[in-house]
Each structure stands twice: as C-alpha cells, then as structure tokens.
TORPA-355940 format. One record per residue: residue number from 1; x, y, z negated of N, C-alpha, C in turn; residue in one letter. Coordinates in steps of 0.2 Angstrom, whole numbers. Example, Ala and Ser with C-alpha at 12.3 -4.5 7.8 and 13.67 -1.06 7.14 Angstrom:
<recs>
- pos / n.east / n.north / n.up / ca.east / ca.north / ca.up / c.east / c.north / c.up / code
- 1 / 66 / -28 / -39 / 62 / -22 / -39 / 66 / -16 / -39 / A
- 2 / 64 / -11 / -35 / 68 / -5 / -36 / 64 / 0 / -39 / S
</recs>
This chain:
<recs>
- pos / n.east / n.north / n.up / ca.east / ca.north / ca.up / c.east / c.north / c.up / code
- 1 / -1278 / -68 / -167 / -1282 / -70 / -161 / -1284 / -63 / -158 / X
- 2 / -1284 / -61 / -152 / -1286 / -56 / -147 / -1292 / -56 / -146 / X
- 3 / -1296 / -50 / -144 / -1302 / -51 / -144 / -1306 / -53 / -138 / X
- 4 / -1300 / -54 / -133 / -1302 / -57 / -126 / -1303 / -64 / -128 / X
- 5 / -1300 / -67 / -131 / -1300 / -75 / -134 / -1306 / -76 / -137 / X
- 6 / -1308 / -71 / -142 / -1313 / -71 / -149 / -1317 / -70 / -143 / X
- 7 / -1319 / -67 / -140 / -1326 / -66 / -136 / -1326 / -71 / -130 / X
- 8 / -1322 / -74 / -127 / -1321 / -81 / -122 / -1325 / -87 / -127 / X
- 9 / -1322 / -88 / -132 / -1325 / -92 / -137 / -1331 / -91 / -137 / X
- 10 / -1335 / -85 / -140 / -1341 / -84 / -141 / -1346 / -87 / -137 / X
- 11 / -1343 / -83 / -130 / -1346 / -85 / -123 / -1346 / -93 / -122 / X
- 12 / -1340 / -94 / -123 / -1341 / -104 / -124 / -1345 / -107 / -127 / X
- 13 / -1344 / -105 / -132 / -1350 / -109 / -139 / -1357 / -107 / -137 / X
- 14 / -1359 / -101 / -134 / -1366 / -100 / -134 / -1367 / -105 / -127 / X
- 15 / -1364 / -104 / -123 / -1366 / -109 / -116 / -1369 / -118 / -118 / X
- 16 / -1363 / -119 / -123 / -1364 / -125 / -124 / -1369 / -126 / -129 / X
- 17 / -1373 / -121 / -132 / -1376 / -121 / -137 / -1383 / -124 / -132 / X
- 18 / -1383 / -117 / -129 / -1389 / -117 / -121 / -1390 / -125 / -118 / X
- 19 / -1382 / -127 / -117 / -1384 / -133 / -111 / -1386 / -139 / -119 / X
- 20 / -1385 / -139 / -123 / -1387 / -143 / -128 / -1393 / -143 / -130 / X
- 21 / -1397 / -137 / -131 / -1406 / -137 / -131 / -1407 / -139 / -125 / X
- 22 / -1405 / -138 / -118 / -1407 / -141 / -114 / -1407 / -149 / -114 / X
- 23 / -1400 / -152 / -115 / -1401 / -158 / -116 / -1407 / -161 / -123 / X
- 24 / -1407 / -158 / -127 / -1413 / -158 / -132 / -1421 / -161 / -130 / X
- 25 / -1419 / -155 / -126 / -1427 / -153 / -122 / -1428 / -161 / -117 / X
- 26 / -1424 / -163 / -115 / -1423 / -167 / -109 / -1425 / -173 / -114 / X
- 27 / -1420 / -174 / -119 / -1422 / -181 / -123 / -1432 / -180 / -124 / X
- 28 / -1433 / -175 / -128 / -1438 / -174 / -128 / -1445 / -176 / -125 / X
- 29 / -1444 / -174 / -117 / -1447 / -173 / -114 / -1448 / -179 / -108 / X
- 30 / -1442 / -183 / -108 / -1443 / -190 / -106 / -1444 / -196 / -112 / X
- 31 / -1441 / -196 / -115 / -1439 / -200 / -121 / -1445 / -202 / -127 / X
- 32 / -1448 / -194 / -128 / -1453 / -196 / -135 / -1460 / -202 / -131 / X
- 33 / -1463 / -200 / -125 / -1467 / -203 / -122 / -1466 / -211 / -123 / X
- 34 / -1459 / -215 / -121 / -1459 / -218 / -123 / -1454 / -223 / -130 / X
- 35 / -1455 / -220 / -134 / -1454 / -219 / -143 / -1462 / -220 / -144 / X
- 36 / -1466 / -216 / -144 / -1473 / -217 / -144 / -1476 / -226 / -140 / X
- 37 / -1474 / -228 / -136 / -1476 / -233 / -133 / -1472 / -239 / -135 / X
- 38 / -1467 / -237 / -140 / -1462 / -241 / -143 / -1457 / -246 / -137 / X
- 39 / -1457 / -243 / -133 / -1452 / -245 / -126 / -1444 / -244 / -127 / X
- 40 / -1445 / -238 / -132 / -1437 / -239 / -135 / -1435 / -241 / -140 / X
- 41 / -1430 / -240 / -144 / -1428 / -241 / -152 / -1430 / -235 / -154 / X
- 42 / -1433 / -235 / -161 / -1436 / -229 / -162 / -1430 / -227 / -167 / X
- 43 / -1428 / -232 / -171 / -1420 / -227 / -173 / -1417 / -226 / -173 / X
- 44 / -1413 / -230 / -164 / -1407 / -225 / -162 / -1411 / -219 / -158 / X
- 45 / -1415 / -220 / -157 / -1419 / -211 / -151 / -1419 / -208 / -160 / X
- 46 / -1419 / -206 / -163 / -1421 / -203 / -170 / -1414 / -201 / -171 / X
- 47 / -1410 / -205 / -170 / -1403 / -205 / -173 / -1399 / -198 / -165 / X
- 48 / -1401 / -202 / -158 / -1399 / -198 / -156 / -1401 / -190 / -157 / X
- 49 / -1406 / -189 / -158 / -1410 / -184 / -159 / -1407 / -180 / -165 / X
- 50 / -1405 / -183 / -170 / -1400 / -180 / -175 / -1392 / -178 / -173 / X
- 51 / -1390 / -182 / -168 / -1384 / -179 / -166 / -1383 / -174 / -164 / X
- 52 / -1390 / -174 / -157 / -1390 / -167 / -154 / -1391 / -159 / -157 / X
- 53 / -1395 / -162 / -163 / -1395 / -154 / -168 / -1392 / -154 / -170 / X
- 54 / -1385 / -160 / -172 / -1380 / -156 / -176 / -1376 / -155 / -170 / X
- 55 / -1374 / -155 / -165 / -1373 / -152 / -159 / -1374 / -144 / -159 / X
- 56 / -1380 / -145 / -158 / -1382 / -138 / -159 / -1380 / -133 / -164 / X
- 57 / -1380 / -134 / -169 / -1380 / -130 / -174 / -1372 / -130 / -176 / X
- 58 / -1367 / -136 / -175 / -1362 / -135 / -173 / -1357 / -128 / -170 / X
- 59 / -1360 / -130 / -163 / -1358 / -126 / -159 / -1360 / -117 / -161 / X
- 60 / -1366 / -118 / -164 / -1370 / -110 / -166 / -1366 / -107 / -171 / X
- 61 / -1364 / -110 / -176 / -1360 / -110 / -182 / -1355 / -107 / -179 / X
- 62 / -1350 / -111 / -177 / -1344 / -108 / -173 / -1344 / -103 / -170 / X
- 63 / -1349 / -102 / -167 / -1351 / -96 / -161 / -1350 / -91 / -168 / X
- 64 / -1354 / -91 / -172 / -1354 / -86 / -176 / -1349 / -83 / -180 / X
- 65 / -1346 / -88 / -181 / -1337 / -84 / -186 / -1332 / -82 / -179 / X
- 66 / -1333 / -85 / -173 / -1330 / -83 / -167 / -1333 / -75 / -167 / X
- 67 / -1340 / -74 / -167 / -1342 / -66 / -167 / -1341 / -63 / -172 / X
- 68 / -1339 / -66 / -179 / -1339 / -60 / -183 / -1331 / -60 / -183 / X
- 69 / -1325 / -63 / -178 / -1319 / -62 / -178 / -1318 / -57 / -173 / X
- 70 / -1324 / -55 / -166 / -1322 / -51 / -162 / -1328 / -44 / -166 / X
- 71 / -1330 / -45 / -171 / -1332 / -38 / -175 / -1326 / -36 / -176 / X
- 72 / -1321 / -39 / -180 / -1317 / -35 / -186 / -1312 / -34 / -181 / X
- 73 / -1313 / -38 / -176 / -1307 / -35 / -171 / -1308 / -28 / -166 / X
- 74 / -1316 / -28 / -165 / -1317 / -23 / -160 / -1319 / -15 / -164 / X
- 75 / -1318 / -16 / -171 / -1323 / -9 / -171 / -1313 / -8 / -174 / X
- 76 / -1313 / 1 / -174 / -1305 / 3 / -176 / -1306 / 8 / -181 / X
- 77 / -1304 / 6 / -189 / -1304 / 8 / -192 / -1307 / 7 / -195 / X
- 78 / -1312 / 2 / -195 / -1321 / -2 / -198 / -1329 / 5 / -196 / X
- 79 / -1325 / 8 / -190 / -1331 / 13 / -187 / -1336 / 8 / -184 / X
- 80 / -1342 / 11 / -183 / -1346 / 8 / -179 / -1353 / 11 / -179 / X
- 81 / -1357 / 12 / -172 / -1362 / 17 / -172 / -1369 / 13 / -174 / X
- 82 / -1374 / 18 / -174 / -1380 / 15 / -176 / -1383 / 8 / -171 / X
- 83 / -1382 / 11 / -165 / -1387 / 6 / -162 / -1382 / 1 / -159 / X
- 84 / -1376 / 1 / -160 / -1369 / -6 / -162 / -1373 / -11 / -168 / X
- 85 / -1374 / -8 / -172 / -1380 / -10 / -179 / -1384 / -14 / -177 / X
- 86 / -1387 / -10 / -174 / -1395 / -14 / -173 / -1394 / -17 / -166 / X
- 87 / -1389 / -20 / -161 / -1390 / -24 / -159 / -1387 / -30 / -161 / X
- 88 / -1383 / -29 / -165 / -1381 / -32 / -167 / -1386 / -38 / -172 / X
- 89 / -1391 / -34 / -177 / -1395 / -35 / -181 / -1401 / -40 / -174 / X
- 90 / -1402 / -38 / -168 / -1407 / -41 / -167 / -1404 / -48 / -163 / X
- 91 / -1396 / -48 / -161 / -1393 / -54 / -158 / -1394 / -58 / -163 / X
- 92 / -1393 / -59 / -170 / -1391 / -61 / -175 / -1399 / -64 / -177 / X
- 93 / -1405 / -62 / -178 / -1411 / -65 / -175 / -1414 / -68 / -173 / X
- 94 / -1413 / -66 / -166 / -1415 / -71 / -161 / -1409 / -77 / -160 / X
- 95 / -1406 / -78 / -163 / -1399 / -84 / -163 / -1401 / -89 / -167 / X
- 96 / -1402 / -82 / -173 / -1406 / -90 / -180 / -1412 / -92 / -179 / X
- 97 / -1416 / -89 / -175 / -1423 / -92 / -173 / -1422 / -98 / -166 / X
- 98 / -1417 / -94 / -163 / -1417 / -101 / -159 / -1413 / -108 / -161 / X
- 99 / -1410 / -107 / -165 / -1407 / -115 / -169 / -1413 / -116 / -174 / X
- 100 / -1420 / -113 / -176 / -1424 / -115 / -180 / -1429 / -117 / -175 / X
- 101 / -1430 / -119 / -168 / -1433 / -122 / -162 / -1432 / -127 / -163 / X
- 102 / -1426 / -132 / -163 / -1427 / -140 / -165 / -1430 / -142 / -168 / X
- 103 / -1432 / -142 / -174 / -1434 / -142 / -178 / -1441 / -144 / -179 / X
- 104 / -1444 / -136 / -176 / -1451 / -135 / -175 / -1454 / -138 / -171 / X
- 105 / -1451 / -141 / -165 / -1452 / -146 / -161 / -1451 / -152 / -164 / X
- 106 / -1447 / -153 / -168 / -1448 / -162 / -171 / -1454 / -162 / -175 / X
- 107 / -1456 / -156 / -179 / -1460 / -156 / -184 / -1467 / -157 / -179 / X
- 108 / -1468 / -154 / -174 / -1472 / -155 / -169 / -1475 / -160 / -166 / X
- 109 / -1470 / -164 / -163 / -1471 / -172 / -162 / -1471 / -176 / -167 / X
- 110 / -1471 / -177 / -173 / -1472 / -180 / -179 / -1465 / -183 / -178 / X
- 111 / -1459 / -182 / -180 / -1453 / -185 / -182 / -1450 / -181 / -187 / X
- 112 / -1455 / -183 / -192 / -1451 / -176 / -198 / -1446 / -180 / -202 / X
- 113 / -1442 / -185 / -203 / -1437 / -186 / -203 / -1432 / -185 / -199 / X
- 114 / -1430 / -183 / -193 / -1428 / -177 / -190 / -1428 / -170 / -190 / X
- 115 / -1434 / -167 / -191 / -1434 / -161 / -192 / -1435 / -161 / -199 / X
- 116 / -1434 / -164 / -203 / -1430 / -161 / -211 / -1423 / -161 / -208 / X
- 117 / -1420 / -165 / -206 / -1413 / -163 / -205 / -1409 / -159 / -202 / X
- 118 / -1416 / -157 / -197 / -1414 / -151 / -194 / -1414 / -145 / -198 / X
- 119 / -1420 / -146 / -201 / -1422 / -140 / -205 / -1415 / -137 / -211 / X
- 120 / -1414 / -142 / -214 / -1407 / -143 / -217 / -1402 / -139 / -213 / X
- 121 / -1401 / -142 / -211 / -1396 / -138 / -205 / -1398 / -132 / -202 / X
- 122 / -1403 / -130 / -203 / -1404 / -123 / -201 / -1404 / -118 / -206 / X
- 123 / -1405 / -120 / -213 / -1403 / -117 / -219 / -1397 / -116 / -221 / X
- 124 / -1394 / -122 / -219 / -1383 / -121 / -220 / -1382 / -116 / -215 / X
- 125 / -1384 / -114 / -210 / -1383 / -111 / -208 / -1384 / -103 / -208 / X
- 126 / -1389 / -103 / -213 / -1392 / -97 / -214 / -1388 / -93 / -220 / X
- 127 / -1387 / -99 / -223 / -1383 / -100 / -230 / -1376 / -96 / -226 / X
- 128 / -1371 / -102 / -223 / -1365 / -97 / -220 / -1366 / -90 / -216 / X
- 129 / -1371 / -89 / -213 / -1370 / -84 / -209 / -1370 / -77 / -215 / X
- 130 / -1374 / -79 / -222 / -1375 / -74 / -227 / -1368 / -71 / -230 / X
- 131 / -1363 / -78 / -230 / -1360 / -79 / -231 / -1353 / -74 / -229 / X
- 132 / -1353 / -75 / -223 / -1349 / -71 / -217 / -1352 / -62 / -217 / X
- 133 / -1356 / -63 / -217 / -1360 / -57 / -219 / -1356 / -54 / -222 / X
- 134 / -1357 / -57 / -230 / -1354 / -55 / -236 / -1345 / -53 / -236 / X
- 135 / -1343 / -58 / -235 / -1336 / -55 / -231 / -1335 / -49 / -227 / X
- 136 / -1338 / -52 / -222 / -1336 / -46 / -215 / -1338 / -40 / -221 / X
- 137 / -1343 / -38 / -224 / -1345 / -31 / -224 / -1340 / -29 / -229 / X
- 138 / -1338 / -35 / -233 / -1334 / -33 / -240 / -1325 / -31 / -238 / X
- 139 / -1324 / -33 / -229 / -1318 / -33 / -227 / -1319 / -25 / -224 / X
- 140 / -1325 / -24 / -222 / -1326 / -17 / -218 / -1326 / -12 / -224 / X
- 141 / -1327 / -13 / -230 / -1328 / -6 / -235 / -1322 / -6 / -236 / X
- 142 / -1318 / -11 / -237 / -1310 / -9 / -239 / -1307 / -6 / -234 / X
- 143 / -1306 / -8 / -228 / -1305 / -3 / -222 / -1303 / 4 / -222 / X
- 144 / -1311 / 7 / -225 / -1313 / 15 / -224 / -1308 / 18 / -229 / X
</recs>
C-alpha cells in the first residue's frame, strides 16, 4: 500500500467517524426527548443507538491500523524526531477520548445498557490500539 492511499484512507475514516457522532448527536438530540415520552420504541431507538457506536468505533479502529500503516510507511529507516513523537502521542489521545464521548453521553441520559456497550467497545479498542502499539514499535527496533 502507498502512503498517499494509507493517508486518503485515514482521511476517510476520520470524516466518517465525524459525520457519525454527528448523526449520534442528531439521534440524541431529537430522539431521547421522545424515548422519555415513550412516543417511540424504546428498543429499537436503543438498538439504533448501539449500531451507531459500533459505527463509530468501526470506522476509528480502522482509521487506526490505516495510521499506523502510513507510520511504518513514512518514517525511512524507522527514524523519527521528537516532536513527530509527541504529536503523534497527543492525536492518539484526543482520538480515544473522543470514541469515549458516546458513551459518556448514554451514561448521561440514563441508557446504560447502551453505554455499557459502548464502554466495551471503547476498551477493545484500547485494547487493539495497545496492541498495534506493540507491533509497530517491535517492527520499528528491528529496523534500526
């Protein structure tokens, strides 16, 4: 894979990631009002609600071995400067904080069957990102 590809990908996945909390947002913010009033089914709005985070964290998952495939493709000879490091360390932050937003917001509104499964899904992902982690770096010392 090329790393104009690797990084097109990236770009993909995080947009769709984006328009997805917004559609998140959107169920939320029209939808719970009438959940509350029992105007709709509460287990399909619950269920949709589960689909959209796994949407989410889908596409954020994705996004993430797509970046650590444009890492291993962009540094040359596994060099890389300090503050390549540290932003890298602070994208990588704010990425898993913002797939732990769903969540925070179902636990919020009282739907914690929801946001337990969010919450799940935001530990597999924490879980693979470690993972990847683990690779990438183990792939970067053999390199040197």
């Amino acid at each position: 894979m090329s790393l104009d590809i690797a990084n097109s990908n990236v770009n993909r996945n995080i947009t769709l990631a984006g328009t997805s909390v917004a559609i998140f947002t959107f169920l939320l913010f029209f939808l719970y009002p009438r959940y509350l009033l029992d105007d709709i089914d509460p287990i399909l709005f619950q269920f949709t609600l589960a689909i959209i985070v796994s949407v989410i964290f889908s596409l954020v998952i994705s996004a993430t071995y797509y970046y650590g495939t444009t890492l291993t493709l962009s540094l040359p000879d596994g060099q890389g400067t300090v503050t390549f490091g540290k932003a890298e360390a602070f994208w990588l932050i704010g990425y898993s904080l913002l797939l732990l937003e769903p969540s925070l917001i179902l636990f919020t509104v009282n739907l914690s069957a929801v946001a337990l499964y969010a919450l799940v899904l935001w530990f597999c992902y924490l879980y693979l990102t470690w993972l990847q982690f683990k690779k990438l770096t183990k792939k970067m010392k053999i390199t040197r």
